[in-house]
N, C-alpha and C positions, 0 to 999 in steps of 0.2 A: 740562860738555859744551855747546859752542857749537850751536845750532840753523842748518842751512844756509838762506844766504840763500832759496833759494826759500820754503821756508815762514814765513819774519818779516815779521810786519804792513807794516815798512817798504818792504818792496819797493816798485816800481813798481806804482799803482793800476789796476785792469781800467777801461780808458772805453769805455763801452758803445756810443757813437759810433764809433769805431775797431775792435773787433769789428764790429758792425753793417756796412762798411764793409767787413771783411775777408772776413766769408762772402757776402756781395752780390756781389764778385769770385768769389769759389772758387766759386758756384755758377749765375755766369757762362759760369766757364770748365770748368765739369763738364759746363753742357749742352753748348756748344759741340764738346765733345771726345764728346762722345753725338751730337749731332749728325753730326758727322763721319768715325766710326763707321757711322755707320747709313748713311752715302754710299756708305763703301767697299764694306759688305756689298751696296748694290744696284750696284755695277760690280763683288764678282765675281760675282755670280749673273749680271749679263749676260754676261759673260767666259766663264762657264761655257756657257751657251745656245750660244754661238756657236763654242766649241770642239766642243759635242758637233755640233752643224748641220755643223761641217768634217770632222768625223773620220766621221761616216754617209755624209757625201758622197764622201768619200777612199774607204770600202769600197766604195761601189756604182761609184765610179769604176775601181777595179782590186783585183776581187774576189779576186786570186791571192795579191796584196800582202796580209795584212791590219793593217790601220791600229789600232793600238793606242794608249791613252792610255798615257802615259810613269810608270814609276813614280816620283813625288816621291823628289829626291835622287838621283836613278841618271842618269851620261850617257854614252848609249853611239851611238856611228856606225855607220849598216852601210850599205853597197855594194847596189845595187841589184841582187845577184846573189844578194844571201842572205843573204850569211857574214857577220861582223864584217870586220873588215879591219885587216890587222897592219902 
């Protein structure tokens, strides 16, 4: 029974130069991607700030109307009479 290449001495040698080199990169680009990460979560919580500031202002604006937050994934149209609109 032949032993598969990955495990025979003769493989190609680990240089620890090259490693050293590789994870220097990957954890380059791990912060980077944490970093930028952490951008987006502070534009949506601005995002958020300023939708709830528009939709308080939308109710005190026309209290008859009430201004609802849209449920994620649902798009619907309605006429300013009430109904849906067909």
């Amino acid at each position: 029974m032949a032993i598969p290449t990955l495990w025979r001495r003769e493989a190609d040698p680990i240089e620890p130069v090259k490693v050293d080199r590789m994870l220097y990169k990957l954890k380059g680009s791990s912060g980077r991607a944490k970093a930028a990460f952490q951008e987006l979560r502070n534009e949506h919580g601005s995002l958020r700030e300023k939708l709830e500031l528009y939709f308080q202002q939308l109710r005190q604006a026309n209290p008859a109307e009430t201004a609802l937050r849209p449920i994620p994934g649902e798009v619907t149209l309605h006429a300013r009479a009430g109904g849906p609109r067909n």
